[in-house]
Each structure stands twice: as C-alpha cells, then as structure tokens.
NUMARRO-444901 format. One line per 2 residues: number of its first residue (from 1); for each residue x, y, z of C-alpha. Coordinates in steps of 0.2 Angstrom, whole numbers, plus 5000, padded with zeros to 4 digits. Example, Ala and Ser with C-alpha at 12.3 -4.5 7.8 and 13.67 -1.06 7.14 Angstrom:
<pts>
1	5062/4978/5039  5068/4995/5036
</pts>
This chain:
<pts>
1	4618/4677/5040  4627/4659/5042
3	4640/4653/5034  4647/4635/5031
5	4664/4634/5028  4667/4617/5017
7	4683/4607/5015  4683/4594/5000
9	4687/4578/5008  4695/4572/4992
11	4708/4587/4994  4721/4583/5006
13	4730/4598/5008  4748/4603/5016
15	4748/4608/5031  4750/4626/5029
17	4733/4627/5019  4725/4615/5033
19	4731/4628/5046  4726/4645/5035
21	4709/4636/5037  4707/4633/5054
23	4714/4650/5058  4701/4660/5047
25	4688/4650/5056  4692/4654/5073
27	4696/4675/5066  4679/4674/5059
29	4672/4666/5076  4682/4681/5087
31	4674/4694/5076  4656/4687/5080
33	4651/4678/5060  4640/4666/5063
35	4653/4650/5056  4649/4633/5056
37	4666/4625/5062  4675/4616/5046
39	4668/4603/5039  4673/4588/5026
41	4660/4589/5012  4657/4574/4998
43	4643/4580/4991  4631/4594/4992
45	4617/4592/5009  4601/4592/5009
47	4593/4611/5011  4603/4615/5028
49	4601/4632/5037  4613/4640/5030
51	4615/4657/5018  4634/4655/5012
53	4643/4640/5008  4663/4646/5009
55	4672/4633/5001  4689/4639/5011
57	4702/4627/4998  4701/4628/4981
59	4685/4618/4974  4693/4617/4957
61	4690/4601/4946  4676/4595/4933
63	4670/4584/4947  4665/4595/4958
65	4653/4602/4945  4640/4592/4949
67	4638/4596/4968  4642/4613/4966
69	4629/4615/4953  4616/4606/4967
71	4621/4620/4980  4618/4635/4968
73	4602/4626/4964  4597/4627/4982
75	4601/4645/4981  4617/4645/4993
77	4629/4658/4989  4646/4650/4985
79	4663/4657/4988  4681/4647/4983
81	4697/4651/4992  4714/4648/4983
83	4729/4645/4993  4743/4640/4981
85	4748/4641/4962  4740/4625/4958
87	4728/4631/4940  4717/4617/4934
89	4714/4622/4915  4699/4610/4913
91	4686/4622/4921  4685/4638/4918
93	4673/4643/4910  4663/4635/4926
95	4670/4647/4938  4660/4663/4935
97	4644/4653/4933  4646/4644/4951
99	4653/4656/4962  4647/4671/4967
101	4665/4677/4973  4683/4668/4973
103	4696/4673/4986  4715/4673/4984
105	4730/4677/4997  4742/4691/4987
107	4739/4701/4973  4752/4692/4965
109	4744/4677/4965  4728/4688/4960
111	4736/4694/4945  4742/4677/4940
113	4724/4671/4939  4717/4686/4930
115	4731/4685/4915  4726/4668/4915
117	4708/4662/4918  4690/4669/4919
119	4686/4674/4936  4667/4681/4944
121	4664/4699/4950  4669/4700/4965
123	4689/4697/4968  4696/4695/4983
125	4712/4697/4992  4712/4687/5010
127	4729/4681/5015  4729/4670/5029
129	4730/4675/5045  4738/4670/5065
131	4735/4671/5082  4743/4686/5086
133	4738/4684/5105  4748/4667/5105
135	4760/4673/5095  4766/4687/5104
137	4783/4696/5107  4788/4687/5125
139	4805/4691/5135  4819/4683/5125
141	4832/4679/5141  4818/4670/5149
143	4813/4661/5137  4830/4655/5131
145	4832/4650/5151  4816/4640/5150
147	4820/4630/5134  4838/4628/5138
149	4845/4638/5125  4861/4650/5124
151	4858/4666/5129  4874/4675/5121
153	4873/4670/5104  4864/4674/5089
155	4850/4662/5087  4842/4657/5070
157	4827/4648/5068  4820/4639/5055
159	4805/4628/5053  4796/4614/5043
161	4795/4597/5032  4813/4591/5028
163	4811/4590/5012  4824/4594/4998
165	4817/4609/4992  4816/4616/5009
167	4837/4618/5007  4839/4615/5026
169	4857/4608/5021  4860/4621/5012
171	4857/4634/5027  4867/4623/5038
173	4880/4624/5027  4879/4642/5030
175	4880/4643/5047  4896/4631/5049
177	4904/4642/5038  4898/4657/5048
179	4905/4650/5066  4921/4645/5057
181	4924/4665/5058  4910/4671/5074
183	4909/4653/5083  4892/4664/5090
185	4877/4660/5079  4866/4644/5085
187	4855/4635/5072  4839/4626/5078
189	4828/4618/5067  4808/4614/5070
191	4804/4597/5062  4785/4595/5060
193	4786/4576/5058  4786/4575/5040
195	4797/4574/5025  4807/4562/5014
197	4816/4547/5021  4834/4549/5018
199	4835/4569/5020  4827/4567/5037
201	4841/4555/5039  4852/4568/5029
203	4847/4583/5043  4851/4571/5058
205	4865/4566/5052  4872/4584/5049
207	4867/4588/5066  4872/4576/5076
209	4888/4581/5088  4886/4596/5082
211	4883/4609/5098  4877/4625/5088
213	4862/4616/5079  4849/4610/5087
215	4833/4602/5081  4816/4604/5088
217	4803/4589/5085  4785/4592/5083
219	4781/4600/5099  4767/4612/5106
221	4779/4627/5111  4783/4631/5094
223	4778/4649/5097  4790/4651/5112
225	4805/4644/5098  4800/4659/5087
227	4802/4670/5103  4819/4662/5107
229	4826/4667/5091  4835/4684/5083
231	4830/4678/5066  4819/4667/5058
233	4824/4661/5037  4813/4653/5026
235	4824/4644/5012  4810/4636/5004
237	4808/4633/4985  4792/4639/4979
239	4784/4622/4976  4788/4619/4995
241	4776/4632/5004  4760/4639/5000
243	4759/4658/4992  4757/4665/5009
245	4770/4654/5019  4760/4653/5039
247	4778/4651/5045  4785/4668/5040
249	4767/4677/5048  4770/4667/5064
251	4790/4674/5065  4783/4690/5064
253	4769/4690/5074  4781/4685/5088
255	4791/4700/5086  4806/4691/5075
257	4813/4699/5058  4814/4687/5044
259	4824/4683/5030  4815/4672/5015
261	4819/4671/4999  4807/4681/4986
263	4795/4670/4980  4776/4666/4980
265	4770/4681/4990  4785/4683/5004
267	4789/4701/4995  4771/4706/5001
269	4774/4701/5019  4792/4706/5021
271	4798/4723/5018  4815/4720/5013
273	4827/4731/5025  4812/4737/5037
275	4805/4720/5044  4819/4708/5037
277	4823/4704/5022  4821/4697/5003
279	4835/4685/4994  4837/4683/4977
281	4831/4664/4976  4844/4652/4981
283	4856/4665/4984  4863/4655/4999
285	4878/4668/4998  4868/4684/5001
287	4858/4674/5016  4874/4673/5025
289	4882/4692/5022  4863/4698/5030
291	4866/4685/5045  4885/4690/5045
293	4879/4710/5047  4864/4705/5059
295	4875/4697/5072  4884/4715/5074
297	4868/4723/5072  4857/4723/5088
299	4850/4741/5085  4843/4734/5066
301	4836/4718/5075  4827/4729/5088
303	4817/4738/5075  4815/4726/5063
305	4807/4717/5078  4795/4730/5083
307	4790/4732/5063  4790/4713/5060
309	4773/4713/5076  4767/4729/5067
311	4766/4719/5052  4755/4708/5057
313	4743/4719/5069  4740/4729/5055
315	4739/4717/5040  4738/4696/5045
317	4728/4696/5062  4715/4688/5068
319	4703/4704/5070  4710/4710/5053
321	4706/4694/5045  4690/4691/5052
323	4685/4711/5048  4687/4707/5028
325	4679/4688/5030  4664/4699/5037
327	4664/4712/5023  4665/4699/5010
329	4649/4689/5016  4640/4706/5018
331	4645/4709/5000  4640/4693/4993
333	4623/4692/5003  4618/4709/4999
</pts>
C-alpha cells in the first residue's frame, strides 16, 4: 500500500498547518508507511503507483471538484485532513461523494463539523503530532548556562508571530507588574520572523532596556528555549493558531507545564491543574495569579513537568501518530 500525501499549491497555509504536515510525514515514515514525501499538487497526475492519495490540508472548495473527481475516476482512495475552523459552505454535498474518509484534530472541532456539514463514513481524529526525541526533557541548569540565561529566576517562555491577536503586550504587561512585587520572573519571547509591521516595532519597543525580557529571533534551538523555561503561555486569540496549536505540544514534549487560554482544542491537550493550566479567554488577570503561585511552587512545576512529557508519549508522538496514520489506510484500503 503507498500512499501520497498531496498539499494544494493554491493553499498557503500558516505555519503551524505547514509544520503538522511535515511532522505526520516523517511519523508515518518512522512507523515504516510506505509515504511519498509531501508534494504540491495543481491537478490530478497521470495513473501513478500509488493506492491512497492523503490530501494532508483541507481540499475544500468547488475548484478542486474537478481534480478530485479525476483521481476517484482513477480509483485512488482520497482522504482530506482539516486543520482549522475554516468551513467553506459551497461544497457539501461534494464531501461524502469524493472522499473516502476525512480526518480532524479534536473532537471539538469534530463535533463542530458534524452539527454542521455532511461528512463520509469513516471519521477521524489525528491531531498533529512532534518530535518527542528532539523535544525532550534536557538538564535545565545547563542549558540556562549554554544559552546565557538566569539560572535563579522563574523563566516564562512564549512563542510565535507578533501579531495583535497573539496579546504578547498584554503578557508583558503581566510580567512587569509581577516583578514590580517578585523582581524574579524573566520573560523571553520566540519571534518566528513574521507578523504585522508596527507591533513588531511595538514588541521591540517594549522590550528594549528592559533586562528581564528577552527575545529570541527565528533560530534553530528553539527546542533547548522550551527546555530553559519553567513555563510556557499561549495567549493567542483563536483566529491566531490552528485548533491543535504545535506550540503547546512542543512545550510539553520538552517536559514544560503550560498555561493557554481555553480555545480551539487547548482543553484537549492541557489538563488544567495536572499538566498546566486553562484560562478563561483573555483573562489576563487569572494568567498572572497562576504565574504569581507557580513561582512559589517548585513541587507543582516538577509534576506538572513529568505529566506535561506523558502527555505527549501517550497521546501527540511521533509513534502514536504514525500507529493511527497506519490504521486509517488499512481501513480505507481494506
């Protein structure tokens, strides 16, 4: 059985949907599937040797009608993934007729879809998945001596676009007010590279002079940061991550409790007060108590550590993703 996992070109995703496919190809690569490595698709190929055609983002739109119509003509078997909330309302009734099986990351978002749309048979629930072997739990002194950071304080750690619905002001904001009381807690920030003009130029400007924050540009080590920090927080607004956020899966895989606030799927990866914890959204207020308590805590971070890399061994890793990725295909194909 060989499988071809298809990205529509004309689909530009975020990066988090770019990264939760490249990630299931290379789980369902370890766990020995037969995968052809991701591919940009315009239109359906000639006859090619292959028996499932995974279309690993979401394949939704009257346009692609056409070409997925020529591949179930050439009797592939057609799987679409779904990353996000996005729900084109112009197809469908085409959905049960063209794929064989549809995949989704949450059973919320699987119980959004089904009060909302006609889906195939077969349903599933693949959330994305990470590298647990690269991000793993590491010494934290030493790394904190590598990278140059404090070693007494209470780091937090946060990550991605600076955009304004990622509220990265907003948790500085927190944090200034928390070391006007502790003067112990030491904000750094990942920047990927992206985001709007004027709040990157916002964040900077924030940050700058300021010894307890630092910020991280786009850098290859990102893991050892994750491993360098007592706490990660996601702040995001839903619109801002996908429904499985790759941020909070990495934090955890590297051993480090997190705090998000509950939307999209974050409930389902968080267990609020056993691997981290679950804010009300926007609740900027309750974001600072749990940091205020955490800082005294040491005992709550140890075992929320070791639950947070449980977490991911048993539910979001590379052999567990790859194990349903391979029960899927034997379903559809048999």
């Amino acid at each position: 059985m060989k499988i071809l996992f298809a990205f529509p070109v004309s689909n530009i995703p975020l990066s988090g949907e770019a990264n939760t496919v490249y990630n299931w190809s290379k789980a369902a690569i370890r766990f020995g599937l037969d995968v052809t490595n991701v591919k940009l698709c315009q239109s359906a190929p000639r006859r090619l040797d292959f028996d499932i055609v995974h279309f690993v983002y979401g394949m939704d739109g009257v346009s692609a009608v056409p070409m997925l119509t020529k591949f179930k003509m050439q009797r592939y078997k057609l799987i679409n993934s779904y990353h996000s909330n996005f729900l084109p309302r112009s197809n469908f009734l085409f959905r049960p007729l063209l794929f064989d099986a549809i995949t989704v990351p949450s059973e919320r978002m699987l119980k959004v879809f089904s009060e909302k749309i006609g889906l195939p048979k077969e349903k599933w629930i693949i959330p994305p998945c990470v590298d647990e072997k690269h991000f793993s739990p590491r010494n934290k002194s030493k790394i904190r001596e590598t990278l140059g950071l404090p070693q007494e304080k209470l780091i937090v750690f946060t990550a991605g676009h600076f955009k304004p619905g990622r509220q990265i002001t907003s948790l500085i904001k927190i944090i200034r007010e928390l070391n006007h009381e502790r003067k112990n807690i030491h904000l750094i920030i990942g920047w990927t590279g992206q985001g709007d003009r004027e709040y990157v130029k916002k964040i900077f400007l924030i940050a700058q002079n300021n010894p307890r924050i630092t910020i991280i540009p786009p850098t290859d080590k990102i893991n050892l940061y994750y491993n360098a920090a007592d706490i990660y927080v996601l702040t995001a607004n839903s619109n801002h991550v996908i429904e499985t956020p790759l941020s909070l899966l990495e934090a955890l895989s590297s051993g480090t409790p997190s705090i998000a606030f509950d939307v999209n799927a974050t409930s389902e990866i968080i267990n609020d007060g056993n691997n981290g914890y679950i804010i009300k959204k926007n609740d900027f207020t309750e974001i600072k108590n749990k940091l205020n308590f955490l800082a005294d805590s040491e005992d709550v971070l140890k075992k929320f550590s070791v639950n947070s890399r449980n977490t991911i061994v048993n539910k979001y890793s590379y052999a567990k993703i790859g194990s349903q990725l391979s029960n899927l295909y034997n379903k559809v194909w048999s």
